[in-house]
C-alpha positions in Angstrom: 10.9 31.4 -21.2 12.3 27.9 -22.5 14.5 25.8 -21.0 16.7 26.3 -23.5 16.7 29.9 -22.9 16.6 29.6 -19.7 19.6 27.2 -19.8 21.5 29.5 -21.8 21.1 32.8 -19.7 22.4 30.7 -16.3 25.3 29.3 -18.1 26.5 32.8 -19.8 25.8 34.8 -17.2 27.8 32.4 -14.9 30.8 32.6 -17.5 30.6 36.2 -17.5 30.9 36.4 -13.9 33.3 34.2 -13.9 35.6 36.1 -16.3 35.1 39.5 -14.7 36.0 38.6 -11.3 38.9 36.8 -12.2 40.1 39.8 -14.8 39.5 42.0 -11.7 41.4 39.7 -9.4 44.6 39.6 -11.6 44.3 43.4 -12.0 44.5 44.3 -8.3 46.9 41.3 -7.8 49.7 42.6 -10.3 48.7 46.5 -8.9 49.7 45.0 -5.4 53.2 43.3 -6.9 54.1 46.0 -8.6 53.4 48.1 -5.8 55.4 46.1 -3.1 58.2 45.6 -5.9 59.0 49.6 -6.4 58.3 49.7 -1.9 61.4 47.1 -1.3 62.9 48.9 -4.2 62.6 52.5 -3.0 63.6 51.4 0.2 66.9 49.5 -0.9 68.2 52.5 -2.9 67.0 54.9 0.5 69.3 52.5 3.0 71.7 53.0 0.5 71.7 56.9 0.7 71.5 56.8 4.2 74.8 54.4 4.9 76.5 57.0 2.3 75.8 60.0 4.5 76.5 57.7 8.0 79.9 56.7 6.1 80.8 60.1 4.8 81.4 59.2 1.5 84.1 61.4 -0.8 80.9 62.4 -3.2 79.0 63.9 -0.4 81.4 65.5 1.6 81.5 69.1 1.5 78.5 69.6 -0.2 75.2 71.1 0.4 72.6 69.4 1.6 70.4 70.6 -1.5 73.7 69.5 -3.4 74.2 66.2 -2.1 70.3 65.5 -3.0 70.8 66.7 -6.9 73.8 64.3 -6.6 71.9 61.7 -4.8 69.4 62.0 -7.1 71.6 62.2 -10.5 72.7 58.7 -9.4 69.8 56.5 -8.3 67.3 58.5 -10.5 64.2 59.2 -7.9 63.7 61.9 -6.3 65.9 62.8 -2.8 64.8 65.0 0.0 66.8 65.2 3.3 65.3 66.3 6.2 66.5 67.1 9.6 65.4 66.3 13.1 63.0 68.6 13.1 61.5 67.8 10.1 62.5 70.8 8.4 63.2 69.9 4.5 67.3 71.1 4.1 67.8 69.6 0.9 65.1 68.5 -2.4 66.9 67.4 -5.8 63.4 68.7 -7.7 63.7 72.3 -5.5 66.3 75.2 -5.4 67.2 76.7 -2.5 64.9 79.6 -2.4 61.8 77.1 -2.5 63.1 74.9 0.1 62.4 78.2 2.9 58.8 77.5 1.5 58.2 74.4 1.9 55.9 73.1 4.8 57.4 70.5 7.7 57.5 67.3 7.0 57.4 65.7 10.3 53.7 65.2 10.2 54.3 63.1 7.2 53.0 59.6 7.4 56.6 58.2 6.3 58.9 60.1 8.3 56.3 59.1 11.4 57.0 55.6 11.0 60.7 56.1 10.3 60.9 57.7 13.8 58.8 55.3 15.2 60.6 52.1 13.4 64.1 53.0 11.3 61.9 53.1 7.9 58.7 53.9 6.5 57.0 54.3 3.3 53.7 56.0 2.0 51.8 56.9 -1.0 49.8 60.2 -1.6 49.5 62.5 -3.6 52.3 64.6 -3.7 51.4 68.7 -3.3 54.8 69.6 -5.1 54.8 67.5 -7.6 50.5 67.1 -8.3 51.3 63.4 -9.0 50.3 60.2 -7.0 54.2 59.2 -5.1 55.4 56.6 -3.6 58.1 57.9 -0.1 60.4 55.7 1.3 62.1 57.4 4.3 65.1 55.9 6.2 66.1 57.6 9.9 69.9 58.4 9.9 71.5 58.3 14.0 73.6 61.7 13.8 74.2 64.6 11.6 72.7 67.3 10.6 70.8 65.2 8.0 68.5 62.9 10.3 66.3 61.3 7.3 66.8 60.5 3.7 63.7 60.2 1.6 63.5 59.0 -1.9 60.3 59.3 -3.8 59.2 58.1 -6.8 56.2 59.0 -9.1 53.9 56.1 -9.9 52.6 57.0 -12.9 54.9 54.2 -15.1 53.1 51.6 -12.5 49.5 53.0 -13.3 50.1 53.2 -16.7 51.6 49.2 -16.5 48.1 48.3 -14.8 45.9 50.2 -17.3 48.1 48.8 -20.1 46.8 45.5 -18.2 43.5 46.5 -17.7 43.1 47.2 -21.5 44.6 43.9 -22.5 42.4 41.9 -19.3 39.3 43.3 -21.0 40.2 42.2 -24.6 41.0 39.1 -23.1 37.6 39.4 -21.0 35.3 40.0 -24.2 37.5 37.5 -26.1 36.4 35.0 -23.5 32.8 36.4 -23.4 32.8 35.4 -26.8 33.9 32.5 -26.4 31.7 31.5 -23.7 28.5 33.0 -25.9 29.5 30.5 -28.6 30.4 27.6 -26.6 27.3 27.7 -24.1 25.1 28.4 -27.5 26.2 25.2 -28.9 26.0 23.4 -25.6 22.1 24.9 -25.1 21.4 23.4 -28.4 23.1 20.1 -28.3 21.1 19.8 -24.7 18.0 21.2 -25.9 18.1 18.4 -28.8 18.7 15.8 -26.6 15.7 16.8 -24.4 13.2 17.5 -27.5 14.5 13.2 -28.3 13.5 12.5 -24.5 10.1 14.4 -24.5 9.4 13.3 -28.3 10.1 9.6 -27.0 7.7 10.3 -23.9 5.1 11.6 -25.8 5.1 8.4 -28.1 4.7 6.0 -25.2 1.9 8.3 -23.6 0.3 7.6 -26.6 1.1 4.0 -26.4 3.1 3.7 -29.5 6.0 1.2 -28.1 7.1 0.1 -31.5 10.1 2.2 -32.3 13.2 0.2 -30.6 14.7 2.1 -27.5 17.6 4.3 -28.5 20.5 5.0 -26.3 20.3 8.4 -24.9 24.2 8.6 -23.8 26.3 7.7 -21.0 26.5 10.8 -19.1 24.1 12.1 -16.1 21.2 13.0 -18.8 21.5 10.0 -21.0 21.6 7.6 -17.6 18.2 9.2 -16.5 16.7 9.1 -19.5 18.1 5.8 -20.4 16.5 4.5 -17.1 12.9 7.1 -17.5 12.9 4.9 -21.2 13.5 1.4 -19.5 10.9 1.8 -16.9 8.4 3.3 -19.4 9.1 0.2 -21.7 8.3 -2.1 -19.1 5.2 -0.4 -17.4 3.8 -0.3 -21.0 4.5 -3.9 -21.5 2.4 -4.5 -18.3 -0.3 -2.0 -19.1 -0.3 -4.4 -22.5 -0.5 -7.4 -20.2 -3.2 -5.6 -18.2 -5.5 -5.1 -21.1 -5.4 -8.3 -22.4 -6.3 -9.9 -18.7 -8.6 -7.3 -18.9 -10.3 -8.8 -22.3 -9.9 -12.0 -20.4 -11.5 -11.0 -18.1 -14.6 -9.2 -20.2 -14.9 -12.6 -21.9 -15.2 -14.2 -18.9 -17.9 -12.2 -17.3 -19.8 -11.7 -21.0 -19.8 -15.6 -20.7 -21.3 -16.3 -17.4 -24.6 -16.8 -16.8 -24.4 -15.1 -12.9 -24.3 -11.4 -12.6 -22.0 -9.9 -11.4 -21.4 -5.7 -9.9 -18.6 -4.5 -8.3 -18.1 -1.4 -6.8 -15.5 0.4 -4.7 -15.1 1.6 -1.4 -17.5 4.5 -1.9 -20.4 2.5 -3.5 -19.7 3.4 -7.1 -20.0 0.8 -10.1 -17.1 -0.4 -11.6 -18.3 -2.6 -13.6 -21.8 -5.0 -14.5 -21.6 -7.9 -16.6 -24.4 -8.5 -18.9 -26.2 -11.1 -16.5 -26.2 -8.7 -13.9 -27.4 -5.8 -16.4 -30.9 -8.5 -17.2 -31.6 -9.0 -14.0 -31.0 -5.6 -12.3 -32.8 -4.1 -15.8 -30.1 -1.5 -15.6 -30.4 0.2 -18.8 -27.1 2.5 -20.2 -23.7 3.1 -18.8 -23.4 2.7 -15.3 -20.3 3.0 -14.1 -19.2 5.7 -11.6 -22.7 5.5 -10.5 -23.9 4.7 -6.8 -25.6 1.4 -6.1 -28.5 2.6 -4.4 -28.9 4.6 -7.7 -29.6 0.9 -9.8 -30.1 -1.4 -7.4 -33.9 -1.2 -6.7 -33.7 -4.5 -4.5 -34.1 -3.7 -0.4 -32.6 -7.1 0.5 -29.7 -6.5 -2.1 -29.2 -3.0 -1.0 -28.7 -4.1 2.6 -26.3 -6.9 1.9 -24.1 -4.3 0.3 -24.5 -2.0 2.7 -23.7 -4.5 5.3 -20.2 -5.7 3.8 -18.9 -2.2 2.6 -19.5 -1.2 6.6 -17.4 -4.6 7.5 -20.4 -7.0 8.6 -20.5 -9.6 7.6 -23.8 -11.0 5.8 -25.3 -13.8 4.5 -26.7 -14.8 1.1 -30.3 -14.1 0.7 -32.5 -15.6 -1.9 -35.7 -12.8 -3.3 -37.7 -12.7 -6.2 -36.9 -10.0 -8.6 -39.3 -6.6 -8.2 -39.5 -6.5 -12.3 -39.6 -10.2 -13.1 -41.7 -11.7 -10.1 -41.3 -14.9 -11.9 -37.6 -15.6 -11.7 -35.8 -16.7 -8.3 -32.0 -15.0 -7.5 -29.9 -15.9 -5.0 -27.7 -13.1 -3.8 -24.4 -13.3 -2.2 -21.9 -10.6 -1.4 -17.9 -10.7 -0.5 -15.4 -8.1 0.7 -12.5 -6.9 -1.6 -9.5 -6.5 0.3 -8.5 -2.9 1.9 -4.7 -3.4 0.2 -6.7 -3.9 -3.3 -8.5 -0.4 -2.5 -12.0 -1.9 -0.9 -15.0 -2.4 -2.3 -17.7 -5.8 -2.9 -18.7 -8.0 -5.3 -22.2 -9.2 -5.7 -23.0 -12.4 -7.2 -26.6 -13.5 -8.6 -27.6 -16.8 -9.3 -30.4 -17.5 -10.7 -32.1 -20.3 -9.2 -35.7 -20.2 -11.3 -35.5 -23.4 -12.6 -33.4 -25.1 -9.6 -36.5 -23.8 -7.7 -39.2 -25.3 -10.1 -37.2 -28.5 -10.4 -37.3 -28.9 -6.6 -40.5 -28.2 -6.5 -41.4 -30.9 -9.2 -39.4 -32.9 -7.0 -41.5 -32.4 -4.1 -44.7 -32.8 -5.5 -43.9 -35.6 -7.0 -43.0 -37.3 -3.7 -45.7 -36.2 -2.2 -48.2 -37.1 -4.8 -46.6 -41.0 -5.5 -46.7 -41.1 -0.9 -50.1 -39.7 -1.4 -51.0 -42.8 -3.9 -48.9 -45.5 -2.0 -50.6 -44.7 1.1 -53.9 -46.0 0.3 -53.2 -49.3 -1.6 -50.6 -50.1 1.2 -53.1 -49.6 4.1 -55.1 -52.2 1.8 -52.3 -54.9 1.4 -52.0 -54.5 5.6 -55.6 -55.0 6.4 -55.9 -58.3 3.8 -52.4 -59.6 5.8 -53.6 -59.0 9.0 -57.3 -60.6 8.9 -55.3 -63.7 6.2 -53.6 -63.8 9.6 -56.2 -64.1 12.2 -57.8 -66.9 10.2 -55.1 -68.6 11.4 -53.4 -70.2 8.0 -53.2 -73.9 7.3 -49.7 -74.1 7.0 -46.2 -72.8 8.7 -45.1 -71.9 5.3 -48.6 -69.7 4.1 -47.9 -67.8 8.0 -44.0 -67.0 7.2 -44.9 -65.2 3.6 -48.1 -63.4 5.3 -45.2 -62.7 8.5 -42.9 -61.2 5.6 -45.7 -59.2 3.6 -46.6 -57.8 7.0 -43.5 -56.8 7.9 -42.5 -55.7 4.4 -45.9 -53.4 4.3 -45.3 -51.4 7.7 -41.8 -51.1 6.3 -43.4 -49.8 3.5 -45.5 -47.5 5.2 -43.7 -45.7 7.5 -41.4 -44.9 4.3 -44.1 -43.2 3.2 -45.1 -41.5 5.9 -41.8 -40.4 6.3 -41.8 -38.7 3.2 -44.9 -37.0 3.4 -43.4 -35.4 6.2 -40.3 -34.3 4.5 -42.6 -32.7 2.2 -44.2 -31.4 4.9 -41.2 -30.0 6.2 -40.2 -28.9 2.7 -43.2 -26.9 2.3 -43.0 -25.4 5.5 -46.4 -26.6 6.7 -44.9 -27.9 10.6 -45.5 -25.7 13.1 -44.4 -25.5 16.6 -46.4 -25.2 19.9 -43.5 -23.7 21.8 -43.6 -25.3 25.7 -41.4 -25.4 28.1 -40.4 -29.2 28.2 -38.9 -31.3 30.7 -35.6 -33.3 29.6 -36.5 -35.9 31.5 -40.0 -36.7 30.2 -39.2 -36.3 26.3 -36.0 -39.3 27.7 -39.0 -41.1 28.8 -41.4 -41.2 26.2 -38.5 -42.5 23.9 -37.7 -44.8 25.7 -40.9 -46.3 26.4 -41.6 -46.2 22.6 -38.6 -47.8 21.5 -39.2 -50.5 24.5 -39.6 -53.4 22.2 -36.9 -53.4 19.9 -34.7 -52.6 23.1 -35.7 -55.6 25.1 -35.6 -57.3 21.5 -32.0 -56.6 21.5 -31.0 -56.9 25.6 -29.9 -52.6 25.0 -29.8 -50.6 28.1 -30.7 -47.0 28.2 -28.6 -44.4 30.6 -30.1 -41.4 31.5 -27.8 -38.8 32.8 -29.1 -34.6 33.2 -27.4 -31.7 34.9 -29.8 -29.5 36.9 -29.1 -26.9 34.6 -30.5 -28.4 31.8 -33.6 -30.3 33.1 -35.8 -27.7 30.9 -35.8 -26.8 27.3 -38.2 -24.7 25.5 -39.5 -26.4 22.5 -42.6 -28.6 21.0 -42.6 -31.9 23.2 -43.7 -33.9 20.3 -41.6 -33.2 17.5 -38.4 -32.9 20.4 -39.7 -36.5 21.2 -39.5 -37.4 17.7 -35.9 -36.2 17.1 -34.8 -37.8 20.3 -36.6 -41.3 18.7 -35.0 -41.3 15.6 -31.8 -40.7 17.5 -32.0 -43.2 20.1 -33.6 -45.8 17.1 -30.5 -45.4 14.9 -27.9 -45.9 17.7 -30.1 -48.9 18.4 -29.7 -50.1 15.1 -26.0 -50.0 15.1 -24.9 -51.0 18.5 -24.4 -54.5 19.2 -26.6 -56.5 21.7 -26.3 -56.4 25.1 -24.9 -52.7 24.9 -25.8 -49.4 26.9 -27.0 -46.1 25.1 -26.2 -43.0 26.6 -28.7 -39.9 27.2 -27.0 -37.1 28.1 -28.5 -33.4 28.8 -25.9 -30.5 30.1 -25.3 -26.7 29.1 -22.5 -25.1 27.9 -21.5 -22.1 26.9 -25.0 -20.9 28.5 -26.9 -23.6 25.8 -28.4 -26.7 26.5 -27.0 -30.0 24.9 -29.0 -33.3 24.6 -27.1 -36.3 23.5 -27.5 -39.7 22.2 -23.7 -41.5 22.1 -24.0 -45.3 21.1 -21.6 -48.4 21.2 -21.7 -49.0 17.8 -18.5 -49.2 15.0 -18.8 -45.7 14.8 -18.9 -43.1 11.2 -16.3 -42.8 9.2 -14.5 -39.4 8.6 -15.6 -39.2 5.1 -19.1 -40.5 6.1 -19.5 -37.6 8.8 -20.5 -34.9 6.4 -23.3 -36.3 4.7 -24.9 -38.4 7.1 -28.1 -36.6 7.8 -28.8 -36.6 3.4 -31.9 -38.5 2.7 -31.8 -42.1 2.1 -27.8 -41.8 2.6 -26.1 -45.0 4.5 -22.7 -44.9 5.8 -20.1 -47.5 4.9 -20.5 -51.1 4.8 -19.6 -51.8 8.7 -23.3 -49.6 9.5 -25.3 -50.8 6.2 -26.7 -54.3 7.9 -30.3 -53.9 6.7 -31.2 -52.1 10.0 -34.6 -52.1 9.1 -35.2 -48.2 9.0 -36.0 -46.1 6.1 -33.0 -44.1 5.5 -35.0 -40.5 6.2 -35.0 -40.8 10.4 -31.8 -38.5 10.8 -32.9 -36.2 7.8 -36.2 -35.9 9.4 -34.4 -34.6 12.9 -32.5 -32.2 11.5 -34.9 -30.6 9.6 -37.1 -30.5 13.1 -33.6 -29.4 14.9 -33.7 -26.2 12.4 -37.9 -25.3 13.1 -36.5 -25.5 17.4 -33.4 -22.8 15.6 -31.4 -25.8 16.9 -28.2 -27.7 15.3 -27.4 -31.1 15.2 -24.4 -32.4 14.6 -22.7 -36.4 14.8 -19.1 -37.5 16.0 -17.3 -39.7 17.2 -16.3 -41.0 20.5 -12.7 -41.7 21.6 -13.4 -44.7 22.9 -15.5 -46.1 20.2 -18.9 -45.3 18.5 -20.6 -42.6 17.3 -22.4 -39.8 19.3 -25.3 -36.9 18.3 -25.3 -33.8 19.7 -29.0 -31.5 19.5 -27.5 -28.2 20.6 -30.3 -25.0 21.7 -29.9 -22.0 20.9 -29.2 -19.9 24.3 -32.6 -17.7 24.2 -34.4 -21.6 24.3 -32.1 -22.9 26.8 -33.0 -20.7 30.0 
């Protein structure tokens, strides 16, 4: 059934309802006027007979009873019957005298009960006598052989005034059925019209087709709701437009880059691959909707994504791919936010020829040390024996003094970048031992005992019982501590103390080496352990080292699973922190 249909049989049937109860309603409200209107009538004209007989009027006086009813009767043109106390019928204007012996008592009557009971009373039933539906209106009279007067009156004029009604209440009923048919037809199709426009406009912007200019759907309750359904359709397809074109954005973007990059949902499923990712992964067809263990065939990838889609957190990891061993990728993956439905993104770079570069890097440091080593170990043996033939002249002895110094200079730069290499390459181990604080404070400071006397530095040793031991290899600890204690020696003024610290917190063991010196400034702090890096101008006084000491100890700080960090102090100068790791701190 339509809605039109539908719409139509509520609202007719509703009208027709409506007319029918309302035609019955008049009905039985005129039946009841009527009614009451002959009642107060009948009982007027009954007081009336009965003040006549308590008055003794001239018309009634020596008559019969029977007599005085056919008068009574002749005059106010009802029907009289007079009764007496015992509710014998003495007198009827409709029966002679002969009937009258026959008739039954009335004083079971329902009329003549209530006149004894109240003065007056009135009834209606049908009447034996007369085989007609009667009103009675009976009034009690005080004395006299005539002790109630009753008028009656047939109602057959009244029922005939309410079918009369009736008949013209049901023309007027089908008149208005008619009516209503018609009317509610034309309203069904006016409204079914105007909802065929609404779904015909909805079914254009489902499609998409936003072209045609709104129209305006009416003011009434229909038109505002559609007029409001139109307005918010308009403007969630203009953002479904702007949607799709951030979307191409978007697709140009990722077509463009040279990373991959997936991203699934909460669930694990694809959402979408870019073409980088698709080369790398070698995922071959569509993909989205599937699961990422289903194209990811990487166990390192895998449980990065597994990781962050269970909340861990996890860090980048850097693999070779399974189908190109050749190529390098680093992978990284990040949360998407619960409120933007969940999920992670994973980024590869690929970091082949980074790789290879650094590696051409390396080699070629090490190969150019490799060579400078042995020409330099030359130039110092010809300097030192031009020195022990004691030269001729102050001048010869300075420039042999400067070569010297200039060669060792020269060779421990070398040195120092064959162990970077070394580092690079992974090639340092370490003899784990447990080491006393206090010895590796020592050994530095008994190697570094020239250039401190040199300079007039003191050294202060101060270690907490709890952290007299650290677990470690004594000779490369010794060597971080060195480069430590000769950089603050470099930049702190003569005559000054340096600070050796050793303490635990947070259940880890802390070594430190705080100087006197100008200090680091705040933009210098993050880069000062790069290679060959100097800080500004008030620490770049030729110090004499090789620019690779601090690089060198943090690289070692990382084989111990240590960190080391730089700061500065309050009160002036800078200070170095080499902080354990709790499990080599007990």
């Amino acid at each position: 059934m339509t809605f039109r249909t539908r719409t139509f049989s509520a609202v007719f049937t509703a009208a027709a309802i409506a007319l029918a109860v309302s035609t019955l309603l008049v009905e039985q409200s005129l039946r009841r006027f009527y009614d009451n209107d002959v009642r107060n009538s009948l009982l007027s004209q009954a007081r009336l007979a009965a003040h006549l007989f308590m008055t003794g009027a001239p018309a009634l006086q020596d008559r019969s009873p029977d007599r005085a009813a056919d008068e009574l009767s002749a005059l106010l043109g009802v029907r009289v019957t007079l009764v007496d106390a015992g509710g014998r019928v003495i007198g009827d204007s409709e029966q002679d005298d002969e009937a009258l012996r026959d008739l039954d008592n009335h004083a079971d009557r329902a009329e003549f009960i209530e006149a004894t009971a109240h003065g007056t009373g009135t009834a209606v039933r049908h009447s034996a006598t007369t085989n007609i539906d009667t009103m009675y209106a009976a009034v009690r009279l005080e004395a006299g052989p005539v002790r109630f007067v009753r008028l009656a009156v047939p109602l057959t004029d009244i029922r005939e005034r309410v079918a009369s009604l009736r008949r013209l209440s049901l023309v007027g009923l089908g008149a208005g059925l008619f009516v209503a048919l018609v009317a509610t037809a034309v309203t069904s199709v006016l409204l079914n019209r105007r909802l065929q426009a609404v779904a015909e406009t909805a079914r254009r912007y489902q499609a998409g087709d936003f072209s045609r200019p709104a129209r305006d759907h009416g003011r009434d309750e229909l038109g505002m709701v559609a007029n409001v359904l139109d307005a918010t359709a308009r403007e969630l397809g203009a953002r479904l437009v702007e949607v799709e074109r951030e979307r191409a954005h978007t697709d140009a973007i990722l077509s463009g880059m040279v990373e991959g990059v997936l991203l699934v949902d909460a669930d694990g499923r694809l959402v979408l691959t870019n073409p980088a990712a698709q080369r790398m992964l070698q995922i071959a067809g569509p993909s989205t909707g599937l699961h990422y263990l289903e194209v990811v065939r990487q166990p390192d990838i895998v449980a990065l994504m597994t990781a962050v889609l269970d909340g861990r957190p996890a860090a980048p990891v850097e693999i070779e791919l399974a189908r190109d061993p050749a190529r390098r990728v680093r992978a990284s993956v990040v949360p998407v936010e619960a409120a933007r439905g969940g999920g992670a993104v994973l980024v590869l770079y690929d970091i082949t020829d980074l790789r290879h570069a650094d590696q051409v890097r390396r080699d070629f440091v090490a190969n150019v040390s490799h060579e400078l080593r042995t020409p330099l170990t030359a130039i110092r043996g010809y300097v030192e024996a031009l020195l022990d033939a004691a030269p001729e002249s102050a001048e010869t002895r300075r420039f042999l003094d400067v070569i010297a110094r200039h060669t060792l200079r020269m060779e421990r730069l070398v040195g120092d970048l064959l162990r970077l290499a070394r580092l690079d390459a992974g090639q340092e181990e370490i003899a784990w031992a447990r080491c006393a604080v206090a010895d590796l404070f020592d050994a530095v400071i008994v190697d570094l005992d020239g250039p401190l006397t040199t300079r007039r530095q003191r050294v202060s040793i101060d270690i907490a019982p709890d952290a007299a031991t650290v677990e470690g290899d004594a000779s490369k600890l010794q060597d971080i501590l060195r480069n430590l204690v000769e950089n603050a020696s470099n930049y702190s003024p003569a005559e000054s103390t340096i600070e050796l610290r050793a303490r635990r917190r947070d259940g880890a063991v802390e070594l430190q080496v705080a100087d006197r010196g100008p200090g680091i400034a705040e933009a210098d702090l993050p880069r000062i352990f790069e290679r060959f890096y100097r800080a500004d101008r008030s620490r770049t006084r030729d110090p004499g080292g090789t620019g690779l000491g601090l690089s060198i100890a943090r690289h070692l700080a990382g084989l111990h699973g240590a960190t080391l960090s730089a700061a500065n102090r309050a009160d002036g100068g800078a200070i170095f922190t080499l902080r354990f790791a709790p499990a080599s701190s007990t």
